[in-house]
PDB file of N, CA, C and O in Angstrom:
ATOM      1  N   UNK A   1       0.822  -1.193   0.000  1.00  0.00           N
ATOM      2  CA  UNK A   1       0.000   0.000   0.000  1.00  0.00           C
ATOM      3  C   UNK A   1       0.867   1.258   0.000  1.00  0.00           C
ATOM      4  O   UNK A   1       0.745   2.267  -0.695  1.00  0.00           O
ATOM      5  N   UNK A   2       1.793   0.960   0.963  1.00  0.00           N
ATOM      6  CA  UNK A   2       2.731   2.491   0.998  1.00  0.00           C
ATOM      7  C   UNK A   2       3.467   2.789   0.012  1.00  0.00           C
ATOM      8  O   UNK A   2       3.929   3.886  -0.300  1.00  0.00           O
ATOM      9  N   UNK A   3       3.668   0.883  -0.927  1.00  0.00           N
ATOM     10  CA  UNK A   3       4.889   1.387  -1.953  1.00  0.00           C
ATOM     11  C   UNK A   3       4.174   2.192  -3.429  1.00  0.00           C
ATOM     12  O   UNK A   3       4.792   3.038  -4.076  1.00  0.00           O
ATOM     13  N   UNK A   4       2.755   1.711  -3.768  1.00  0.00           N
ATOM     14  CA  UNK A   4       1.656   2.269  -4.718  1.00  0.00           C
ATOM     15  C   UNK A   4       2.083   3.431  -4.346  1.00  0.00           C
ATOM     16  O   UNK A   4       3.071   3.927  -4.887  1.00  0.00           O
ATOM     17  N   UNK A   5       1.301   4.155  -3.206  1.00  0.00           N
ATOM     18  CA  UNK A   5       1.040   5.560  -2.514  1.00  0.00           C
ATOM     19  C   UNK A   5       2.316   6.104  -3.512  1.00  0.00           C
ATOM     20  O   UNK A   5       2.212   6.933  -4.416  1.00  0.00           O
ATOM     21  N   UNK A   6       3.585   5.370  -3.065  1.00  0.00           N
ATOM     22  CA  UNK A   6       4.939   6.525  -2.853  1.00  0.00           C
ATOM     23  C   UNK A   6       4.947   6.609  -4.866  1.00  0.00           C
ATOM     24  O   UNK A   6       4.912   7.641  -5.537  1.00  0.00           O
ATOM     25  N   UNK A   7       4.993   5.443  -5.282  1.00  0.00           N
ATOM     26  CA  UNK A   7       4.492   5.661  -6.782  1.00  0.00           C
ATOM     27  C   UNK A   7       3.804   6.484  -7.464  1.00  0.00           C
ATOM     28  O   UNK A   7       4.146   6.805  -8.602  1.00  0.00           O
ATOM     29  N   UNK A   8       2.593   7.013  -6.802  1.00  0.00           N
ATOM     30  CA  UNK A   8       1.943   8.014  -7.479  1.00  0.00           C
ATOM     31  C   UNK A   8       2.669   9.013  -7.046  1.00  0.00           C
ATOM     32  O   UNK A   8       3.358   9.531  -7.924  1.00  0.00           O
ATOM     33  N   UNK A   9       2.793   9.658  -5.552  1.00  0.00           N
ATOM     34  CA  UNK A   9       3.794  10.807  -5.495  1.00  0.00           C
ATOM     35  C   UNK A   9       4.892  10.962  -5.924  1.00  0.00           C
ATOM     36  O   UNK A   9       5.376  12.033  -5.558  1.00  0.00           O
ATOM     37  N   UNK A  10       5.592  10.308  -6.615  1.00  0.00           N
ATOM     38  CA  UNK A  10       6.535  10.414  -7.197  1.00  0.00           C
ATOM     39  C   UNK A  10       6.144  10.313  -8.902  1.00  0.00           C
ATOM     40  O   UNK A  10       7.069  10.770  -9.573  1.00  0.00           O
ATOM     41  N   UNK A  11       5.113   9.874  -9.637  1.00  0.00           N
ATOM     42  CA  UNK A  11       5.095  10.282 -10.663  1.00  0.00           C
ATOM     43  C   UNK A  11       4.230  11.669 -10.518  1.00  0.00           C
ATOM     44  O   UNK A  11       4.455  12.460 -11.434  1.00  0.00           O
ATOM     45  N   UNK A  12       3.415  12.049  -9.675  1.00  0.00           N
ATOM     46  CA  UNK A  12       3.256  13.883  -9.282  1.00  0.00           C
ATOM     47  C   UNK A  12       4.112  14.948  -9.300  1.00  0.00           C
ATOM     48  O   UNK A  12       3.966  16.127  -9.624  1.00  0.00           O
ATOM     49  N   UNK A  13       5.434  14.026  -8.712  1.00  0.00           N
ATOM     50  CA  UNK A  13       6.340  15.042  -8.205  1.00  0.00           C
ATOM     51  C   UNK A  13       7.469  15.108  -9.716  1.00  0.00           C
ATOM     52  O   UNK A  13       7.951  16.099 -10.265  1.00  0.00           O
ATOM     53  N   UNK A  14       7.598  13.781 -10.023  1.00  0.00           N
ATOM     54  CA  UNK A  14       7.550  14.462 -12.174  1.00  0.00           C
ATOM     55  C   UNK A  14       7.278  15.086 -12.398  1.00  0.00           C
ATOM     56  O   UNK A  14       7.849  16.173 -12.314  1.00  0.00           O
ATOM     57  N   UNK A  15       5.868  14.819 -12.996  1.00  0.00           N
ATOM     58  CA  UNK A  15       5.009  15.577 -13.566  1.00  0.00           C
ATOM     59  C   UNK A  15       5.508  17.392 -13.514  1.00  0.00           C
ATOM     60  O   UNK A  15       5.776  18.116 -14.473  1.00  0.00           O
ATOM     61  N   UNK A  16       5.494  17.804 -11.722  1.00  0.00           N
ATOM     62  CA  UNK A  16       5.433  19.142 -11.406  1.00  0.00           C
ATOM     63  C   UNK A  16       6.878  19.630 -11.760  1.00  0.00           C
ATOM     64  O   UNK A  16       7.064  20.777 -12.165  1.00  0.00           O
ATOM     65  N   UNK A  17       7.744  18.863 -11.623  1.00  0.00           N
ATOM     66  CA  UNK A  17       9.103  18.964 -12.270  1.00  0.00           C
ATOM     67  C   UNK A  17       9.317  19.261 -13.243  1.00  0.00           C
ATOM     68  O   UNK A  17      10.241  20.051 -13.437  1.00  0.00           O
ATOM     69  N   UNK A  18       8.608  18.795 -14.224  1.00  0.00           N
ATOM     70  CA  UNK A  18       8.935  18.755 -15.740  1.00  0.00           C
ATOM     71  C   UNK A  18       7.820  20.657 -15.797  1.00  0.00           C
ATOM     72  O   UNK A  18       8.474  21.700 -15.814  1.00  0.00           O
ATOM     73  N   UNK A  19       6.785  20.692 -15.810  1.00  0.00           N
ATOM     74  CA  UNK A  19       6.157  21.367 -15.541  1.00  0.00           C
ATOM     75  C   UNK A  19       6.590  22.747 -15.293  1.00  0.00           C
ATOM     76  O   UNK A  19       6.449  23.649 -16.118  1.00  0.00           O
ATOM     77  N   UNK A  20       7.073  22.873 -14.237  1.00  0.00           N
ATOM     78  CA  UNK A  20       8.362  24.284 -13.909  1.00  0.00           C
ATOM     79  C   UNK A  20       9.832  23.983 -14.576  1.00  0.00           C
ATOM     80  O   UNK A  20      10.653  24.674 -13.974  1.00  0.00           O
ATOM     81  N   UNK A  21      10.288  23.416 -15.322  1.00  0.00           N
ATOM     82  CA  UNK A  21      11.099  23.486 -15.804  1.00  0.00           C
ATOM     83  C   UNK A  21      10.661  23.735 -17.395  1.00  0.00           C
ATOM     84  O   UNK A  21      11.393  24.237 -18.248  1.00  0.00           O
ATOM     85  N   UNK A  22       8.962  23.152 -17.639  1.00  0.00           N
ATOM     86  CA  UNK A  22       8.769  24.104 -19.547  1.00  0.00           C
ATOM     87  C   UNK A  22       8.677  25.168 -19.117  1.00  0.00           C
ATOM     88  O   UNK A  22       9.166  25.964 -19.918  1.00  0.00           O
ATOM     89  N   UNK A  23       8.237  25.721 -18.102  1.00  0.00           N
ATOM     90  CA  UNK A  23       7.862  27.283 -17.851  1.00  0.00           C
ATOM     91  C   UNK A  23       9.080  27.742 -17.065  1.00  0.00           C
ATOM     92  O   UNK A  23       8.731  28.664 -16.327  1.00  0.00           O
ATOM     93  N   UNK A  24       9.835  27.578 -16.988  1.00  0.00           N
ATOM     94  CA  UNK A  24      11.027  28.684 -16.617  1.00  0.00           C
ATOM     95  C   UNK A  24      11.712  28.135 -17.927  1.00  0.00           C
ATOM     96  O   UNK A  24      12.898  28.463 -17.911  1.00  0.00           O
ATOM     97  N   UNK A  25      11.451  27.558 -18.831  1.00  0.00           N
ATOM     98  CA  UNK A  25      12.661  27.410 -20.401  1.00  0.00           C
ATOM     99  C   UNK A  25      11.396  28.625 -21.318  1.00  0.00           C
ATOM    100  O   UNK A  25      11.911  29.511 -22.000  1.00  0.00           O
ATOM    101  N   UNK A  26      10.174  28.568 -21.264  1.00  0.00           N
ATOM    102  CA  UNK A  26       9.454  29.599 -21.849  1.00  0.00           C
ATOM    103  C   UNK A  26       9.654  30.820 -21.476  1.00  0.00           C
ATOM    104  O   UNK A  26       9.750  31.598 -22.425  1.00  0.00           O
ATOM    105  N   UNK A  27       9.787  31.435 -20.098  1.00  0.00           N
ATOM    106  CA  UNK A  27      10.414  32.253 -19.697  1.00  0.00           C
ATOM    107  C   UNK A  27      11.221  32.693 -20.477  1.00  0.00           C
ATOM    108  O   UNK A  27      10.967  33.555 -21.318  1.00  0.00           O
ATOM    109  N   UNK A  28      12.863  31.881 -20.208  1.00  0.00           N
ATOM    110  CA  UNK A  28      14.146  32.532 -20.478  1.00  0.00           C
ATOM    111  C   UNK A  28      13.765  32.497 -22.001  1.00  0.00           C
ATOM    112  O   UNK A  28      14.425  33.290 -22.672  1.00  0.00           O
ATOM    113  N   UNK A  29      13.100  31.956 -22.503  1.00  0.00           N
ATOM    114  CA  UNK A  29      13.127  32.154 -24.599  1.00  0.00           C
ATOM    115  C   UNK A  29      12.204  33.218 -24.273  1.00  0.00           C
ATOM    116  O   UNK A  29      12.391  34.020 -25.188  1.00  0.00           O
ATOM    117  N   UNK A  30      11.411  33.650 -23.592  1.00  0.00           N
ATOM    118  CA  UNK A  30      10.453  35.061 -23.960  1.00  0.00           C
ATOM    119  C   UNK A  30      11.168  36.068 -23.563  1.00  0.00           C
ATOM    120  O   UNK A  30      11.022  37.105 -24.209  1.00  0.00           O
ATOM    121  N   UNK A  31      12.229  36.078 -22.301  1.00  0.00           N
ATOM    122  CA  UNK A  31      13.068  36.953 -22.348  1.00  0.00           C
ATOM    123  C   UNK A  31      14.267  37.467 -23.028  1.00  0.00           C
ATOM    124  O   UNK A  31      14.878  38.535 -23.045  1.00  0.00           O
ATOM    125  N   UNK A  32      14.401  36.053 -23.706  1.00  0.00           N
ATOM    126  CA  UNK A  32      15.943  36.149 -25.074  1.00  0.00           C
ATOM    127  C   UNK A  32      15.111  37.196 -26.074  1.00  0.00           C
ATOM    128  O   UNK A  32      15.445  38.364 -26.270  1.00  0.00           O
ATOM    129  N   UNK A  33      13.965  36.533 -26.659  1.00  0.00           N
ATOM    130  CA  UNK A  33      13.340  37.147 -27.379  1.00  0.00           C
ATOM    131  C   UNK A  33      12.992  39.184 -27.158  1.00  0.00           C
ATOM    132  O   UNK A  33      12.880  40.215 -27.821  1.00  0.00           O
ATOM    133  N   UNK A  34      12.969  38.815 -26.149  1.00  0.00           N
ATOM    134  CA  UNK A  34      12.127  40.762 -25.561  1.00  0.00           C
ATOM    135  C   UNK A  34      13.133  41.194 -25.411  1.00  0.00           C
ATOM    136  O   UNK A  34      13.096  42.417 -25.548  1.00  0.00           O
ATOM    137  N   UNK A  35      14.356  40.716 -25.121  1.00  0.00           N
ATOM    138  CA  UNK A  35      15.983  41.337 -25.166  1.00  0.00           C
ATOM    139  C   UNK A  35      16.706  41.704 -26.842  1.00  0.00           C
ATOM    140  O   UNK A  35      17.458  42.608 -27.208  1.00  0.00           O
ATOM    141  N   UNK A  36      16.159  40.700 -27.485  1.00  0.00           N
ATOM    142  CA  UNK A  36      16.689  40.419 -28.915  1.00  0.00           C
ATOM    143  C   UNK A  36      15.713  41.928 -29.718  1.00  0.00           C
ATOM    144  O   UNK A  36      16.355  42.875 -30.171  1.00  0.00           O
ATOM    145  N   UNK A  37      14.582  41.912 -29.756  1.00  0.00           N
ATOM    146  CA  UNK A  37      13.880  42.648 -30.234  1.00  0.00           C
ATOM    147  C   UNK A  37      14.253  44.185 -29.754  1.00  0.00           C
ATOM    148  O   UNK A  37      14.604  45.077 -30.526  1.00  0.00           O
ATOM    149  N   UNK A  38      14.121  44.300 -28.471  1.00  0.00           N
ATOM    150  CA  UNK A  38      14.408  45.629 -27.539  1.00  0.00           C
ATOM    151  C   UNK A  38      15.891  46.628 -28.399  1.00  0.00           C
ATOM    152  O   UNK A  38      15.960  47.583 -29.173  1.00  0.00           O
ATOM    153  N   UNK A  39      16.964  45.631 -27.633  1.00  0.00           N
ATOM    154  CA  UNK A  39      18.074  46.188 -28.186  1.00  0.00           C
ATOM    155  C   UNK A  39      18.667  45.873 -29.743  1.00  0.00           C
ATOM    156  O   UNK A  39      19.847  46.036 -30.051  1.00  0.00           O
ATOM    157  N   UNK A  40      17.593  45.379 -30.679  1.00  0.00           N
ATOM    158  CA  UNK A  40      18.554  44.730 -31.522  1.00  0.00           C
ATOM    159  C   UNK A  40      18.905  46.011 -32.613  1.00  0.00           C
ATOM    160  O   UNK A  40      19.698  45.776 -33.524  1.00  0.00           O
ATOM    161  N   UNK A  41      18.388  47.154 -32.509  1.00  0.00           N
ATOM    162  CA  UNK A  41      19.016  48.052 -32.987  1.00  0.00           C
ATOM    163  C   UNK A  41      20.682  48.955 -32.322  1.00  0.00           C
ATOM    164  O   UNK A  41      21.415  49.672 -33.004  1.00  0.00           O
ATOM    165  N   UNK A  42      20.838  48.647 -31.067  1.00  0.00           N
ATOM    166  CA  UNK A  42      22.003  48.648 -30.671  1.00  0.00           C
ATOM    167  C   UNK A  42      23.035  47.801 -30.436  1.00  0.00           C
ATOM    168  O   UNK A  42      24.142  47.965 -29.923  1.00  0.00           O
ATOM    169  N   UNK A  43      22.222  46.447 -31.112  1.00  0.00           N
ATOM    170  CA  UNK A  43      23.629  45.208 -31.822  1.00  0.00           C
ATOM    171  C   UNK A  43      24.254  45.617 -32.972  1.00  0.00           C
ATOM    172  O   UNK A  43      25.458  45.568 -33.223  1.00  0.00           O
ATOM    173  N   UNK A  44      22.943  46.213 -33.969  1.00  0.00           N
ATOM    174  CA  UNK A  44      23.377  46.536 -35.402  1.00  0.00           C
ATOM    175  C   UNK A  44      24.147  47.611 -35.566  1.00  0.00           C
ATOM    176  O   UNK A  44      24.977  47.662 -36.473  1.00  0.00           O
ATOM    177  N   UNK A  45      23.916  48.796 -34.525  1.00  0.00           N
ATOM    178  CA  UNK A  45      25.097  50.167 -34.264  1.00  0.00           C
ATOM    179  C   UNK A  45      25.720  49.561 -33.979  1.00  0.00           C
ATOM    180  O   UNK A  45      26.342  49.113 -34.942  1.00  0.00           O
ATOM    181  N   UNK A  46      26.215  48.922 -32.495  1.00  0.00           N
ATOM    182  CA  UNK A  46      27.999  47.891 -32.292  1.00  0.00           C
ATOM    183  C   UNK A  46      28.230  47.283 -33.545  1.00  0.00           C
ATOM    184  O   UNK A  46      29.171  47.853 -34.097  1.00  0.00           O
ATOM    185  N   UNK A  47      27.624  46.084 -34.434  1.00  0.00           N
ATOM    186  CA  UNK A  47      28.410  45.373 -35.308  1.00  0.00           C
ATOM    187  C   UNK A  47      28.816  46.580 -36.397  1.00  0.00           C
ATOM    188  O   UNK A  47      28.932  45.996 -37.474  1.00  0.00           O
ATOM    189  N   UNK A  48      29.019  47.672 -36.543  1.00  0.00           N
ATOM    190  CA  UNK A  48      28.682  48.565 -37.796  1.00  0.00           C
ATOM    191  C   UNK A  48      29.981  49.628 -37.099  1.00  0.00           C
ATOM    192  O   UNK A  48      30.518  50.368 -37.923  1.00  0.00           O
ATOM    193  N   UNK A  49      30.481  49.720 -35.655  1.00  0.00           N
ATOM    194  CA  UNK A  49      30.925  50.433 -35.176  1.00  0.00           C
ATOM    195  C   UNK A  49      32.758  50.276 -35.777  1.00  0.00           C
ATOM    196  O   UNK A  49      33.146  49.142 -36.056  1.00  0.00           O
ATOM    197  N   UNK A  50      33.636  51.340 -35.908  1.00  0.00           N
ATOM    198  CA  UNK A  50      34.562  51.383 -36.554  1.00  0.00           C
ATOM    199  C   UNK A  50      35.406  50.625 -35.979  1.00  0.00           C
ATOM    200  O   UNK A  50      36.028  49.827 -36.680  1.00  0.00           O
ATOM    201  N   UNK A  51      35.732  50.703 -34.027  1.00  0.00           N
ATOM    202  CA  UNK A  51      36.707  49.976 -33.383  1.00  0.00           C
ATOM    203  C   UNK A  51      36.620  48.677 -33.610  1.00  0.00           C
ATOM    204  O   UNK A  51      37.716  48.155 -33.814  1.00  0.00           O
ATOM    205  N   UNK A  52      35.494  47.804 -33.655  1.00  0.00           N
ATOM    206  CA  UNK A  52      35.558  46.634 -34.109  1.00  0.00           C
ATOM    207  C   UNK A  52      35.306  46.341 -35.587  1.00  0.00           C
ATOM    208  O   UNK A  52      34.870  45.205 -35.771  1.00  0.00           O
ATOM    209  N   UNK A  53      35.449  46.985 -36.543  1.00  0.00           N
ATOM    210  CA  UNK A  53      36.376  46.771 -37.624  1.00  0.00           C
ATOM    211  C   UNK A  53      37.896  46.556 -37.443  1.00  0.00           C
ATOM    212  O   UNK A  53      38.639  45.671 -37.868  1.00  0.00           O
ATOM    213  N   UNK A  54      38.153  47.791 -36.574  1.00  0.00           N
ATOM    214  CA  UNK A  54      40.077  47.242 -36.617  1.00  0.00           C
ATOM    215  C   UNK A  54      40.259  46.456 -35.432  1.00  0.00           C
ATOM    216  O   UNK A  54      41.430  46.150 -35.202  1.00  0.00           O
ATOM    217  N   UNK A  55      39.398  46.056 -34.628  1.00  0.00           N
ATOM    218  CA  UNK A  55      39.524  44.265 -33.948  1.00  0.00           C
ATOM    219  C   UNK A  55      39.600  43.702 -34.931  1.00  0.00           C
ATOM    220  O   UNK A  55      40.644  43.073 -35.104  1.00  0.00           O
ATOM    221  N   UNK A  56      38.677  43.667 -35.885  1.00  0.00           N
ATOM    222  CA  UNK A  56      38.601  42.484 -36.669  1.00  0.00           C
ATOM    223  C   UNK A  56      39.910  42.290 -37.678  1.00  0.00           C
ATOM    224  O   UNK A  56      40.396  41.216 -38.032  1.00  0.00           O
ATOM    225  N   UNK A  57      40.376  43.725 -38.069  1.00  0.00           N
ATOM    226  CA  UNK A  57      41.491  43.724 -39.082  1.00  0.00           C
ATOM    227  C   UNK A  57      42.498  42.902 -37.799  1.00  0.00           C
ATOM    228  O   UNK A  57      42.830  41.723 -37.928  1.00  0.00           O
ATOM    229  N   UNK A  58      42.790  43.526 -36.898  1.00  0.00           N
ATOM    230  CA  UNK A  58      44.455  43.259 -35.863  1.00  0.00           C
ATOM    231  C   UNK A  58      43.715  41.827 -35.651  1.00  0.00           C
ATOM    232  O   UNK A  58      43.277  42.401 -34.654  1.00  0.00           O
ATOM    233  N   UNK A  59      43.331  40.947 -35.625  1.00  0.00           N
ATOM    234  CA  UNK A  59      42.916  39.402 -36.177  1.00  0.00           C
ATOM    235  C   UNK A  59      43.187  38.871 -36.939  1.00  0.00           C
ATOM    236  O   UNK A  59      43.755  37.779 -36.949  1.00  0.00           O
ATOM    237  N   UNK A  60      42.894  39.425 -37.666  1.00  0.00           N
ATOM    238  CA  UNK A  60      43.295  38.586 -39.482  1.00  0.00           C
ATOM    239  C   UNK A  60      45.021  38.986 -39.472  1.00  0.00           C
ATOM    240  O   UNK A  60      45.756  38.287 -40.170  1.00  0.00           O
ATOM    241  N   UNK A  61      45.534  39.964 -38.776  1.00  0.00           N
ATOM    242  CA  UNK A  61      46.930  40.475 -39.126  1.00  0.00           C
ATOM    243  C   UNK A  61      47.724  39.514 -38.244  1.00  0.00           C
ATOM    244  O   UNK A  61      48.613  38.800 -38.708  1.00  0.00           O
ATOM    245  N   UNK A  62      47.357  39.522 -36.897  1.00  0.00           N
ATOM    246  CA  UNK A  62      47.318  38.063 -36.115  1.00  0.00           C
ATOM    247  C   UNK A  62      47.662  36.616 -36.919  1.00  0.00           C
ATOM    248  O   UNK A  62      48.754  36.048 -36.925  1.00  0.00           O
ATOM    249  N   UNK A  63      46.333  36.149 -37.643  1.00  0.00           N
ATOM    250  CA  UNK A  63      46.005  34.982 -37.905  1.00  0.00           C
ATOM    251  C   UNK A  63      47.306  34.728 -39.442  1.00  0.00           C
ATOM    252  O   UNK A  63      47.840  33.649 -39.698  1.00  0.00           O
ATOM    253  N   UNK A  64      47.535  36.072 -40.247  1.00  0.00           N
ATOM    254  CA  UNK A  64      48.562  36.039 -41.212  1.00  0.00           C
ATOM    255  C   UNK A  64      49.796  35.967 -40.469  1.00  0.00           C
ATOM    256  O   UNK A  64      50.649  35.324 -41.080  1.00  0.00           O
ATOM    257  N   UNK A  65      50.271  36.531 -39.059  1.00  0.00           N
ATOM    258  CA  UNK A  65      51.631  36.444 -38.436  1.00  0.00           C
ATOM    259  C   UNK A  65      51.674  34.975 -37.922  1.00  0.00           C
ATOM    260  O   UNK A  65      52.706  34.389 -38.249  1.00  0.00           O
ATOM    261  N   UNK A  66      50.674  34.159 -37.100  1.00  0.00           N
ATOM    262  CA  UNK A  66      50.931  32.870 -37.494  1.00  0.00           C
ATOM    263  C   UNK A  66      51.012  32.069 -38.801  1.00  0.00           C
ATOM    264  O   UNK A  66      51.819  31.171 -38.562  1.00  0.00           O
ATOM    265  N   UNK A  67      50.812  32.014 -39.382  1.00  0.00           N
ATOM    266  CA  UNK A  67      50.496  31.368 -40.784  1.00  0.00           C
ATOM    267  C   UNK A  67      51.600  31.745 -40.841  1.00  0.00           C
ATOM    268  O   UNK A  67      52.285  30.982 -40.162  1.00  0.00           O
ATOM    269  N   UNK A  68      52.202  32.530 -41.289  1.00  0.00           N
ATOM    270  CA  UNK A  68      54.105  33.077 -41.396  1.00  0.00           C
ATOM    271  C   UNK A  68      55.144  32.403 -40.730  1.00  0.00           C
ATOM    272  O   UNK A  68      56.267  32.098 -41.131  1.00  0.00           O
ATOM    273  N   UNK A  69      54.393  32.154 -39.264  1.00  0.00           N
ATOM    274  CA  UNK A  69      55.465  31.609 -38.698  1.00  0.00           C
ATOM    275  C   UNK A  69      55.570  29.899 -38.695  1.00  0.00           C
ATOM    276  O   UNK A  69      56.589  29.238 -38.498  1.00  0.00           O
ATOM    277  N   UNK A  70      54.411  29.479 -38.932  1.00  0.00           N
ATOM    278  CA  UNK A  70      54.267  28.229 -39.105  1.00  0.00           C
ATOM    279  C   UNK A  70      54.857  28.022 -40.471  1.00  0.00           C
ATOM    280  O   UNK A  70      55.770  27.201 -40.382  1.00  0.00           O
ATOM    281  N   UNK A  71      54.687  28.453 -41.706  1.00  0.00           N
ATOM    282  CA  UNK A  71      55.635  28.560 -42.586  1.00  0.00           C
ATOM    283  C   UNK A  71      56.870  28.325 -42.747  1.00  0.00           C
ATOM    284  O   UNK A  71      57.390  27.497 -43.495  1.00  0.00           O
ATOM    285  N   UNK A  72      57.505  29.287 -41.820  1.00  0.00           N
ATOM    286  CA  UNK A  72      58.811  29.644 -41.646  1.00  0.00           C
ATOM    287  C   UNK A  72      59.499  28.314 -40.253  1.00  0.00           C
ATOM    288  O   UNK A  72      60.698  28.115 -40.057  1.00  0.00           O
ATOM    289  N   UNK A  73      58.844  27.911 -39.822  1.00  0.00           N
ATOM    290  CA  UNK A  73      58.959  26.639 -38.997  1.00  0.00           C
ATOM    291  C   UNK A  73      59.064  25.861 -39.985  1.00  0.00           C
ATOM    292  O   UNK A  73      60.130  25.630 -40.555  1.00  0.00           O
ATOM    293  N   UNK A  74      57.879  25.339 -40.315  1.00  0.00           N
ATOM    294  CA  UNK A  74      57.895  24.514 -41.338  1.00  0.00           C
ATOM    295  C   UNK A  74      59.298  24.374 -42.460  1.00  0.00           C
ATOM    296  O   UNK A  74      59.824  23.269 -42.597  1.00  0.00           O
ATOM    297  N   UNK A  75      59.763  25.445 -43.132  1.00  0.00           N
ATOM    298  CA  UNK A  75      60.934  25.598 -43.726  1.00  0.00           C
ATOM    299  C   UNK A  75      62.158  25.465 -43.154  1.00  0.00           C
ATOM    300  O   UNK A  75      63.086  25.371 -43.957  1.00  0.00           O
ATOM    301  N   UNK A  76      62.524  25.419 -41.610  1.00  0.00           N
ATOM    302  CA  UNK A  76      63.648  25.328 -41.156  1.00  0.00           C
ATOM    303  C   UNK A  76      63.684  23.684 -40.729  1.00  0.00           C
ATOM    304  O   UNK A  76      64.691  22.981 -40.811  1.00  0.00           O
ATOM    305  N   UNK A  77      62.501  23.284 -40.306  1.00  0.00           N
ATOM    306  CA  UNK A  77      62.387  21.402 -40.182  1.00  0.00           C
ATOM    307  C   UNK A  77      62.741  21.068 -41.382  1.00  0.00           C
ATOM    308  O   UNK A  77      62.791  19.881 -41.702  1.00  0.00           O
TER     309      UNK A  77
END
């Protein structure tokens, strides 16, 4: 009798588990979303902004000074 009982409370206590965990994952996607929408005109000013253009250049100038040196390794093996 007690072991039934503990069976159903425990597929309840699933149930309520799963339950608050779709609704706090609906949550955080309605808040990605109301964040995404809100600011997404001040993602598109940052991605558009000049300093991270020349991040992006001193990267690639980076990624060519390895490539050089691996090269130049490469040639002395």
């Amino acid at each position: 009798m007690l072991a039934k009982r503990m069976k159903i409370i425990d597929k309840k206590m699933i149930i309520k588990t799963f339950a608050s965990v779709a609704v706090c994952l609906s949550g955080l996607i309605g808040l990605t979303i109301y964040a995404l929408v809100t600011y997404s005109s001040y993602i598109y000013n940052a991605l558009e902004d000049e300093s991270l253009k020349s991040i992006q250049t001193q990267i690639e100038n980076v990624h060519t000074n390895i490539e050089s040196v691996v090269e130049n390794t490469e040639k002395t093996i």
